[in-house]
Structures are given as C-alpha cells and as structure tokens.
C-alpha positions as CSV (number, residue, x, y, z in Angstrom):
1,X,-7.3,0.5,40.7
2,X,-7.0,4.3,40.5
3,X,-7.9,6.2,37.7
4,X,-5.0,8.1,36.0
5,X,-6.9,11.3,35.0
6,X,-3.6,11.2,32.0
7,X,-5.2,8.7,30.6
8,X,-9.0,9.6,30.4
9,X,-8.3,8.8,26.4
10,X,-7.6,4.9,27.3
11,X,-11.6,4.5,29.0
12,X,-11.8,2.4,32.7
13,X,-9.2,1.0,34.3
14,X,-9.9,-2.5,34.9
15,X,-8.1,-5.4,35.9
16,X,-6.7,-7.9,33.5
17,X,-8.7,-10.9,34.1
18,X,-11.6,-8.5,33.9
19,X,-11.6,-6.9,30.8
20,X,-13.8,-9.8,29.0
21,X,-16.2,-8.7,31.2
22,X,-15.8,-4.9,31.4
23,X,-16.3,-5.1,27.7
24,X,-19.8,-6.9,28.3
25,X,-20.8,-4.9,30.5
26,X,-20.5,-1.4,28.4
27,X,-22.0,-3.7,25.5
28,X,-25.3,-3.9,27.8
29,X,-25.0,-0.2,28.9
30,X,-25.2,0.9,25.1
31,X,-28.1,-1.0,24.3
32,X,-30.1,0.1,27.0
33,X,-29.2,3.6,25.5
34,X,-31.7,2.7,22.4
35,X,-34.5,4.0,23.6
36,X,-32.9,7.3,24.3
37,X,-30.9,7.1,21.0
38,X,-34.7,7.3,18.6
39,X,-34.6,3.3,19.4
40,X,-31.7,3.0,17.2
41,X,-29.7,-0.5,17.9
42,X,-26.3,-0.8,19.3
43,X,-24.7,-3.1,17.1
44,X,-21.2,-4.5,18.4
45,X,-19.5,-5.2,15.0
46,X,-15.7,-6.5,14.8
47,X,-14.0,-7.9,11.5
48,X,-10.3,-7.9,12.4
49,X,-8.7,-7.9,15.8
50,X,-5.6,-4.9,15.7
51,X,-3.1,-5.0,18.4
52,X,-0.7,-1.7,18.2
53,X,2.6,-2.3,20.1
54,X,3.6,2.0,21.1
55,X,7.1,3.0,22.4
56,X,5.1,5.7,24.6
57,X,2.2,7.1,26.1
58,X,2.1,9.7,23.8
59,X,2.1,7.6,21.3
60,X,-0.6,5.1,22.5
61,X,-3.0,7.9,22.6
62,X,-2.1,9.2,19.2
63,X,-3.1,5.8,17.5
64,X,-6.3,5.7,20.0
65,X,-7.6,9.0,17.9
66,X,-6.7,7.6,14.8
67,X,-8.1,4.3,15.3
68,X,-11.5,5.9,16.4
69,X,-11.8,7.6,13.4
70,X,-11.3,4.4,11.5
71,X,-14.4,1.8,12.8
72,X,-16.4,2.5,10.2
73,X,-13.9,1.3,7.4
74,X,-12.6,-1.6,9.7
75,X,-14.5,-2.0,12.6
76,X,-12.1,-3.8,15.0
77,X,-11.2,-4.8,18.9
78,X,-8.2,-2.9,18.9
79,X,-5.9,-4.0,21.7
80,X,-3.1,-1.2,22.4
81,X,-0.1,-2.4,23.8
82,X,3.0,-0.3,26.1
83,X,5.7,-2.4,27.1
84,X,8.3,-0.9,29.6
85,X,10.2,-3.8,30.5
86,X,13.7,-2.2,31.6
87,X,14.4,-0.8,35.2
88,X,11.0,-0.7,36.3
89,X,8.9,-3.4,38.6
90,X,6.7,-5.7,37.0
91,X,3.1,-4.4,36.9
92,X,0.2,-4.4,34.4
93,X,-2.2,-1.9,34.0
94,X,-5.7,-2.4,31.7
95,X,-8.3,-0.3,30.4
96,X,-11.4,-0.6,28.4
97,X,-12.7,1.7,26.2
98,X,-15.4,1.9,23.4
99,X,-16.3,4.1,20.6
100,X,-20.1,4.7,19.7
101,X,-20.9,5.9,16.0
102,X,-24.2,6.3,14.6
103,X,-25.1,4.8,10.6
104,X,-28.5,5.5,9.9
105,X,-30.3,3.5,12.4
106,X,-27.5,2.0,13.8
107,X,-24.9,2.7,16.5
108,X,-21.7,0.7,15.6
109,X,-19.5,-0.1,19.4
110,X,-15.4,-0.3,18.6
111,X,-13.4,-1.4,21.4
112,X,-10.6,-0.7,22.6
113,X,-7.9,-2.4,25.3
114,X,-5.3,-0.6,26.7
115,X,-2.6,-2.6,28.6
116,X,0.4,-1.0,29.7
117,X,3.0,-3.1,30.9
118,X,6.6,-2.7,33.2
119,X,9.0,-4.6,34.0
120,X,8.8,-8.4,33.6
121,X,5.3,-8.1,33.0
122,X,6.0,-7.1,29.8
123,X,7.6,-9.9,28.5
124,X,4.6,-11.9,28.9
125,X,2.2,-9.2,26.9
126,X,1.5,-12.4,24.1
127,X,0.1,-14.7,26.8
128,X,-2.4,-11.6,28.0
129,X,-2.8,-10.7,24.5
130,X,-3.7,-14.0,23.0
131,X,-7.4,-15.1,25.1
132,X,-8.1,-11.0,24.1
133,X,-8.6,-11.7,20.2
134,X,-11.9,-12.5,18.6
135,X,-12.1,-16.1,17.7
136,X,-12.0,-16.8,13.5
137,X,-11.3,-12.7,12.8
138,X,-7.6,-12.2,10.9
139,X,-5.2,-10.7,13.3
140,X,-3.0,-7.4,12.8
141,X,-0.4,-6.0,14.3
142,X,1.2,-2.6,14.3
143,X,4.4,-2.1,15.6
144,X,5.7,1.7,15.6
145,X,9.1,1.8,15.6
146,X,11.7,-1.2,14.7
147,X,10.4,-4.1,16.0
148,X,13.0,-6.5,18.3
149,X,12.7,-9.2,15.9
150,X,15.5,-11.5,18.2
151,X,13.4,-10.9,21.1
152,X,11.4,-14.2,22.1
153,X,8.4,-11.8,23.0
154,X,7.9,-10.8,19.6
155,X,9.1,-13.9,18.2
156,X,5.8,-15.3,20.4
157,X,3.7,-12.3,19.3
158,X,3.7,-12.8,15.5
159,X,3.0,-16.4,15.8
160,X,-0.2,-15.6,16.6
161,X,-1.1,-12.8,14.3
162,X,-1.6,-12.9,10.5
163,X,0.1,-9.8,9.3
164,X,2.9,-7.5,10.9
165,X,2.5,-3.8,9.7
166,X,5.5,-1.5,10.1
167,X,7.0,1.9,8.6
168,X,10.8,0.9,7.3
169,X,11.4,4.7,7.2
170,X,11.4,4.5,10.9
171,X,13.8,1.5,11.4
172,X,16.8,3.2,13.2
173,X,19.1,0.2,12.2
174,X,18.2,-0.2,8.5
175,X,19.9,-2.8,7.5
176,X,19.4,-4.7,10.2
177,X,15.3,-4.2,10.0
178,X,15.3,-4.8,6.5
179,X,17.0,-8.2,6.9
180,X,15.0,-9.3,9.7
181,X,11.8,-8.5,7.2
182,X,13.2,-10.2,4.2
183,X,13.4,-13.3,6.9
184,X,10.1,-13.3,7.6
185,X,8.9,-13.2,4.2
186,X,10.5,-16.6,3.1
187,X,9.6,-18.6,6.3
188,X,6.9,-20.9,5.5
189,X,3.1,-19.8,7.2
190,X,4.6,-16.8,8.8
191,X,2.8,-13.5,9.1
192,X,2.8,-11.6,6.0
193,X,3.9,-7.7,5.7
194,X,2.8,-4.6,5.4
195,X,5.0,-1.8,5.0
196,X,4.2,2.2,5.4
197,X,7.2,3.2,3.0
198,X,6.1,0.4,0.2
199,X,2.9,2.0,0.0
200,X,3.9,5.5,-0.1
201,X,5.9,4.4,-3.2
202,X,3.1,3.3,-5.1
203,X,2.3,6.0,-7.3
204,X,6.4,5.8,-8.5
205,X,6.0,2.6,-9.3
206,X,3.2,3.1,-11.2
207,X,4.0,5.8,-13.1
208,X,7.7,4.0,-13.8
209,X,5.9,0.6,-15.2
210,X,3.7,3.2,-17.4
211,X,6.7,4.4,-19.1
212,X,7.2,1.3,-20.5
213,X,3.8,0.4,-21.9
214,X,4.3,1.6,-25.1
215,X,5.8,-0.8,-27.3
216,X,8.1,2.2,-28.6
217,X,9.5,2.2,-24.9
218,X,9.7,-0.9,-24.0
219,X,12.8,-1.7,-25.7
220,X,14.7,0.3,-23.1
221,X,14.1,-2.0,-20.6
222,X,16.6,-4.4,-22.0
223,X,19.1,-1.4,-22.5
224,X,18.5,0.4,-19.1
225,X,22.4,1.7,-17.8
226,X,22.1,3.8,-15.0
227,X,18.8,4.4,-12.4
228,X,19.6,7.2,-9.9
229,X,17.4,7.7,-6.9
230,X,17.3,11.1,-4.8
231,X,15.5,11.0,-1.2
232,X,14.8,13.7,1.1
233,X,17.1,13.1,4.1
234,X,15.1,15.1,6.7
235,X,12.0,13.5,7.0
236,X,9.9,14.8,9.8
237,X,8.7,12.3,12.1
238,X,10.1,9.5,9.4
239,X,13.8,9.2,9.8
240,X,14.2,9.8,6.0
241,X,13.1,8.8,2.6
242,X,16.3,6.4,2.5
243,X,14.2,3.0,3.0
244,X,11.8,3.8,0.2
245,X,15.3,4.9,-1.7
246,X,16.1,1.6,-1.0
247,X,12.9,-0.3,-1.9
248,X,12.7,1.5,-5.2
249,X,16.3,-0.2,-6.5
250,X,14.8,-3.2,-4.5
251,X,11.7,-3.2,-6.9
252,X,13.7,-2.8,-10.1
253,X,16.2,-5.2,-9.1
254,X,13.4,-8.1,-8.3
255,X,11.2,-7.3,-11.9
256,X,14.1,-6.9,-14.1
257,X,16.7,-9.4,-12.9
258,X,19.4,-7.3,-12.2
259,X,22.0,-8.6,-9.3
260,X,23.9,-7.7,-6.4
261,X,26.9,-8.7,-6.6
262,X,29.6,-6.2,-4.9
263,X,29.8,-3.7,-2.5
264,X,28.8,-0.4,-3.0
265,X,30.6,2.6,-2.9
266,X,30.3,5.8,-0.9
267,X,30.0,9.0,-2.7
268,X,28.9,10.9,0.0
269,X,27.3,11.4,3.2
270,X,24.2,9.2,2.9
271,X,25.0,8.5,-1.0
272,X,26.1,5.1,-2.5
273,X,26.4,4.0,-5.9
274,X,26.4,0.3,-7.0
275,X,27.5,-1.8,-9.8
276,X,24.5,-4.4,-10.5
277,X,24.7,-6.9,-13.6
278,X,21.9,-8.4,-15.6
279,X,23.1,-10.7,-18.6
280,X,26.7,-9.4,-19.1
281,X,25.9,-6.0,-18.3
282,X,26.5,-3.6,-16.0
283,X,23.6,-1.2,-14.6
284,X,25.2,1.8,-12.5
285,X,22.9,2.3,-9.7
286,X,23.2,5.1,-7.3
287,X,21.3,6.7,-4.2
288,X,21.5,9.8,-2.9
289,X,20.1,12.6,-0.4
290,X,18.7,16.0,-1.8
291,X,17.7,17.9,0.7
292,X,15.2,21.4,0.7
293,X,13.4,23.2,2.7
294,X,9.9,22.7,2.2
295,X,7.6,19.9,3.6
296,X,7.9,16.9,0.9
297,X,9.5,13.7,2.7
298,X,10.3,10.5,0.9
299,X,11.7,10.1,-2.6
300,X,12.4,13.3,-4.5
301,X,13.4,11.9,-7.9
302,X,14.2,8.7,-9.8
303,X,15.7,8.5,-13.1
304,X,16.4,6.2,-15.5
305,X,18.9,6.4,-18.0
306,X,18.6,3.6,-21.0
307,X,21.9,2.8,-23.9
308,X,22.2,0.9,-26.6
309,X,19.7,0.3,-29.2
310,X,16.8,1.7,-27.3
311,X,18.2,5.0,-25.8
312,X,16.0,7.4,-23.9
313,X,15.9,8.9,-20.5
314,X,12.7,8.9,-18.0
315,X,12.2,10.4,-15.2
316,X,9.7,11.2,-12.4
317,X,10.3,13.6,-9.2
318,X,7.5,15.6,-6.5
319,X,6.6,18.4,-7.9
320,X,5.0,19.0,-4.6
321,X,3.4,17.3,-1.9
322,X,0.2,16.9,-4.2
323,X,1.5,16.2,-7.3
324,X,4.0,14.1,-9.4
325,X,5.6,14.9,-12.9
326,X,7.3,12.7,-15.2
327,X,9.6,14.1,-17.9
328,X,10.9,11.4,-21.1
329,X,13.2,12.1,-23.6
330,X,14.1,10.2,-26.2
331,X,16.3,10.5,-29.3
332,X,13.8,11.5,-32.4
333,X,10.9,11.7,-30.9
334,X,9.2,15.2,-28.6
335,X,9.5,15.5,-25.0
336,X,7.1,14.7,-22.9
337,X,6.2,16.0,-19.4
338,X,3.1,15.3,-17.7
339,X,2.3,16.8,-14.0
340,X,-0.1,13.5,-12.1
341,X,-1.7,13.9,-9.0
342,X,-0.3,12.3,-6.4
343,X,-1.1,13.2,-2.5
344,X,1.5,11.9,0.2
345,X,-0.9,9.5,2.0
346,X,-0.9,10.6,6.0
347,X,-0.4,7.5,8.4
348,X,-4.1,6.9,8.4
349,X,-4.3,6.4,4.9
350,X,-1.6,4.1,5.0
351,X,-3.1,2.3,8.1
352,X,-6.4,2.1,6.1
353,X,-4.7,0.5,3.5
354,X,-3.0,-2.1,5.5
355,X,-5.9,-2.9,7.0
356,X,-7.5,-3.9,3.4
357,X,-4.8,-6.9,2.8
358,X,-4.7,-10.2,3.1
359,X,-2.0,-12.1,2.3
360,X,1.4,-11.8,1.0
361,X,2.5,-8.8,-1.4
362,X,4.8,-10.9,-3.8
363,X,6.1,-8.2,-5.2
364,X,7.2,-6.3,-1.6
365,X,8.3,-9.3,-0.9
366,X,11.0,-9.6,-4.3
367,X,11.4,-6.3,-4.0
368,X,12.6,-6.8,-0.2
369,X,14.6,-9.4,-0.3
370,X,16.5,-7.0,-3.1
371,X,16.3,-4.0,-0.4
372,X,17.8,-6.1,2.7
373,X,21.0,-7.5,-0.1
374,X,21.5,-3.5,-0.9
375,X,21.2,-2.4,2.6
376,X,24.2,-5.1,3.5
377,X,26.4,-3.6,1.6
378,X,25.9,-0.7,3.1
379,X,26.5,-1.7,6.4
380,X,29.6,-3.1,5.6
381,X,30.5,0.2,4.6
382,X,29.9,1.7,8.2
C-alpha cells in the first residue's frame, strides 16, 4: 500500500490483518532505542481502549494531536475511525502509529490505529474494530457529531464499548439526539454517557445548588415560579448553547419534581416558554437566545424567580469566558453579587474528563430524560 504523504499524521500504512503485528514490531523498535535513550525503558502502557468515530479527515487528524497530548493522563490504544460509506467502493485503509513520551526514566508508547473506511466496508468497521481492543481495559467511544443511533452499525458498535461520549451541542436534529440518548440511558447493561454540554454546565449547577444551602434560602425551593434560561445562539464550532439550555431545565426538572405536561410555546425565533407543574403549581419556564458579539458560547444567564412565602430572585450569567457571577436578591435582606472563576473547558478538557468515569451519571441521566421530554415539544412545534 502507498503511503499518502496527507496523512504522514496517521503513522504506516499497513494492512488490516496486519496491524497486530505492525504494532509489535514498533514495540521492539522502541526498545532497542534504550540504549540510545540514557538506557531509559520503553514501557508500552494502556488503561482504556478509545475508538473516535470522525466525519472527516480533517477531523481525524485534529483528535490525533489531541489525543497525543493526552497519554500521560490516560494512556490508551486509541483506534480512529472514518467511515465513508455512501457513493464510494468498498475499501479499507489502516495505519499504525505511536507516540513516545519520556517520565523520568521511562519512555511511555501510545498507539494509535487509523482505519479509514468506504463504501460497504464501512458498515463492517465493528467486526475490524472489535479483535483491535485490549482484552479486560473499559472501552470508550467518541463520536463527533450526532451519532446514527437506528443504524445497525452503531447499534453493533456500542454493544461492545462501555461508554459513548458525545457533545449534544453538536446534534443537528436535537430532539431527535436527545431522545435516542435518554433511550440508551434506561436500557438495562447498555453503555453509559458522557456528554460535552453536561460538563460544560457544571459550574451553573454548582453555583445554583449553592444558593440554596443556606437554610434562609432554602425555603424558595418550594416557592420557585419562574426559571428563565438565556443561551448564546452562535456558538462557533458548537451549533449553539441551546442543548445545555435544555439540560439546565432538564436538571431542575429531574431534582425538584416539576413535570412536563403540555406543549410549549414559541415566543420567538429559537425561544419557548413552558408551563411545568409540581404539586398544584405552576412553574413558568422559558428559554431563549441572547446573542453578542464577543467569544462566550453556551449558557449566558439563568435566573430564578421564587413566590410565595419564600420570595427572592437568584441569578447567575458569564461575566466572561473566565469568570461567572451570581447576583441574589431577596426581600429584607442586602444584595449579594459574587464574581467565581469559571474557565470554559476546551474539548480536551472535556475529553479528559470523560475519560475519568465510569459508570452511569444518575443525575445526566434524570436530567436527560427531562431534556429529550422538553425537546419533544419542541419539535412538535416545527
């Protein structure tokens, strides 16, 4: 096979029913370096296999440079995946690569498998996939991009993996993604989930569960009336803050008990308001896009508005990319504001971080299941 000098990033091309092999050999080839290297040993260290499923090539070789940067944390045999499977012939393409980096007097070996796939070869990426994984290391996979969750390919591909990490703010049919993901989450053994826009939305949720630590505030919980969540619809590379939008009301609709029970209503382009109950009331909840031109993607502000016998209004929005502030006011007592530091994680970060769990996120999950019921109505909408 030809070398595609394009692709000097993906290592040597090999074929398939080599790459076992090809992997050996530049195992050997880097410990016969020791001698040269101050006699340091080459170590080949894996603790998770990580298959990334790319739309492109341009893609592929973005995660590449990520994922070399990562070993250390999560040293890995990373499998990178390209399917192409309409109007081209079937053929399959592999590459080997590995990544050398020195700890004291150690040099760590990461590898890496490229397979790029056409035509009806790539509807068969699970079965080349599968013999490819380290035996007894948990299995990840990354999909960029919406994954076809009806298509019997990926149906095949997550039955053998033990976590599915995606970006929501990517999905370009929300409601659809969404659902799919809820789906997953209650069917027994199946992979659990990690999701780029659920993380990014840690720090909100944080800072909204402490407004209510105070036994002084927490009396509001039971009164809130109205939550109103602004995203940035102009996200960069993300489609838009409207998923994590979305996952917020999720959140507060899974730990608080309120329910979605009609439709919403559109008050805008991109803005919908809905009428949840909780216990005889009635919590007006409402999304909506506030654009501005500077570089902050994601949520831009959530507020909460509480009635009754426990009124008060709490708030948190960007203050900028680095920072958070959170403003409450409530009847007899000072206003508070307090700026946090918050940094908008990058997609390494995020990737790091994905990398770190095991098991199912019970509360992503609630929240979810929440998100996909919101999301519906939505849809129906369209």
């Amino acid at each position: 096979m030809s070398a595609d000098t394009s692709l000097a990033w993906a290592g040597l091309p090999v074929g398939v029913g080599q790459i076992e092999e090809a992997l050996r050999e530049a195992w050997r080839e880097e410990a016969a370096r020791a001698p040269e290297a101050n006699g340091s040993l080459a170590a080949r260290t894996n603790v998770l296999n990580l298959i990334v499923h790319a739309a492109t090539r341009g893609e592929l070789e973005q995660v590449a440079r990520a994922i070399a940067h990562l070993g250390v944390h999560h040293p890995s045999r990373a499998i990178l995946l390209l399917a192409e499977s309409v109007g081209s012939e079937s053929a399959l393409q592999a590459y080997v690569n590995t990544n050398v980096q020195t700890m004291g007097d150690r040099r760590l070996i990461f590898e890496q498998v490229t397979i790029m796939a056409q035509g009806e070869a790539a509807r068969h990426l699970p079965g080349v996939v599968d013999p490819l994984l380290v035996a007894e290391l948990p299995d990840f996979l990354w999909w960029l991009g919406q994954p076809p969750f009806s298509d019997a390919s990926f149906t095949r591909m997550i039955e053998i993996v033990d976590r599915l990490i995606v970006d929501s703010a990517s999905f370009r049919e929300m409601s659809v993604g969404l659902r799919e993901l809820a789906e997953m989450t209650i069917v027994p053994h199946s992979a659990a989930v990690s999701d780029f826009a659920w993380e990014r939305l840690r720090p909100w949720r944080e800072l909204v569960a402490q407004f209510f630590d105070p036994p002084a505030y927490a009396a509001s919980l039971a009164t809130i009336e109205e939550m109103i969540v602004a995203y940035e619809p102009e996200g960069g590379r993300r489609s838009s803050g409207f998923s994590e939008g979305l996952l917020a009301l999720g959140w507060a609709c899974s730990r608080l008990g309120w329910l979605v029970e009609r439709r919403p209503t559109r008050e805008g382009l991109g803005a919908y308001r809905w009428e949840l109950s909780a216990g005889g009331r009635t919590i007006a909840v409402t999304l909506r896009p506030q654009h501005q031109d500077d570089p902050i993607v994601g949520l831009r502000t959530l507020t909460i508005v509480a009635g009754g016998r426990a009124p008060g209004t709490f708030e948190v929005y960007r203050e900028s990319g680095a920072h958070l502030t959170t403003r409450v006011n409530v009847p007899g007592a000072p206003n508070l504001e307090q700026i946090m530091r918050a940094t908008e994680p990058d997609e390494n970060d995020l990737l790091l971080h994905a990398l770190g769990q095991f098991g199912h996120d019970r509360t992503y999950d609630g929240a979810l299941v929440f998100a996909a019921q919101l999301a519906g109505g939505v849809e129906r909408l369209a």
